[in-house]
N, C-alpha and C positions, 0 to 999 in steps of 0.2 A: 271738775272734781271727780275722782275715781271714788269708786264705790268703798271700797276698805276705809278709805278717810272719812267716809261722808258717815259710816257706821261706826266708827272711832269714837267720831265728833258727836252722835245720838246716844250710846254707850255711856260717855263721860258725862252728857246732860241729865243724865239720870243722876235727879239724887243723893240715891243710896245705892249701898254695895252692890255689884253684881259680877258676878265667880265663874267662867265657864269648865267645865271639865272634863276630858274628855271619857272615850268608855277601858281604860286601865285606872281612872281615877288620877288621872293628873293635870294639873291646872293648867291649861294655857291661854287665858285669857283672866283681867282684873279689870276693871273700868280704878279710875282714879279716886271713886271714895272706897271703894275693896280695898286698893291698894291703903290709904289712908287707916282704914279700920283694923285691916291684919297688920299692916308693917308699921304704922307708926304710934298706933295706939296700943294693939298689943304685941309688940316689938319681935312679929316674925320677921326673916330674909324675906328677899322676894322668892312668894311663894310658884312664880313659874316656870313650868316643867320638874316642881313637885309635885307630891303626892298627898294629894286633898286631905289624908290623915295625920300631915304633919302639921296641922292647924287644930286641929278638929280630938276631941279627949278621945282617949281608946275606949271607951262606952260607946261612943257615936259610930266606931268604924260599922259596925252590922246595920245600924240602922239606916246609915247612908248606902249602904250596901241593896237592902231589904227596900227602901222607899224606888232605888235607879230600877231595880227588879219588875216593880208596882207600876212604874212610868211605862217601862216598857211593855206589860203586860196589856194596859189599858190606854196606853198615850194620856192621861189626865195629869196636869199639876198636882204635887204634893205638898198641904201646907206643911209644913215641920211645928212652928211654933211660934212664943214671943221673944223676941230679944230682950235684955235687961232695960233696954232703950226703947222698949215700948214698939219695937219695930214686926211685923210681922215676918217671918220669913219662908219662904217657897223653893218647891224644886221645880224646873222644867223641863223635858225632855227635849233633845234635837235633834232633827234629821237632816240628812244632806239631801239635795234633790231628788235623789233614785230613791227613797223612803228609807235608806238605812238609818239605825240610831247612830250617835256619832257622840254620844255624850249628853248632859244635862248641864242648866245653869241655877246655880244658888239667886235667887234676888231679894231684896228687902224692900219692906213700903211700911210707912208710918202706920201703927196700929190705931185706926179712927174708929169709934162705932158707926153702923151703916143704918 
């Protein structure tokens, strides 16, 4: 099994949404419930190799903006908030092996008290 499959196949077992994007702010990755959640529920195109603000209300652009800043500044997750759906949702920053940023990913996980 080649790696790319075997992280395809981990990606898609998740749950819930997860958005990767790179650092101009363009989608190039959706796992299969993102895609489900942006395109068929709330009836964007496929969002990839767009641009993260074409999903996303023009109040949000700074703030997504403001939060990849924050990642970068301190490498820490960002929680953003709840979803309607009771879901939490996070930013996470990424790097590529030699420590560059290389983008951030959106994820959702059910909102449980801890």
């Amino acid at each position: 099994m080649q790696e790319l499959e075997m992280l395809h196949g981990i990606l898609n077992a998740y749950p819930y949404p997860i958005v990767f994007v790179d650092n101009d702010y363009i989608v190039r990755y959706m796992n299969k419930n993102a895609r489900y959640f942006y395109c068929d529920e709330r009836g964007y195109d496929d969002l990839i190799g767009k641009s993260i603000f074409d999903c996303h209300k023009p109040q949000s652009v700074e703030r997504i903006k403001e939060c990849y800043e924050e990642i970068k500044r301190n490498g820490k997750e960002i929680f953003i908030g709840v979803s309607v759906r009771n879901q939490r949702i996070y930013m996470q920053g990424v790097r590529n092996d030699k420590g560059q940023w290389i983008g951030f990913f959106e994820r959702f996980e059910l909102n449980i008290a801890k």
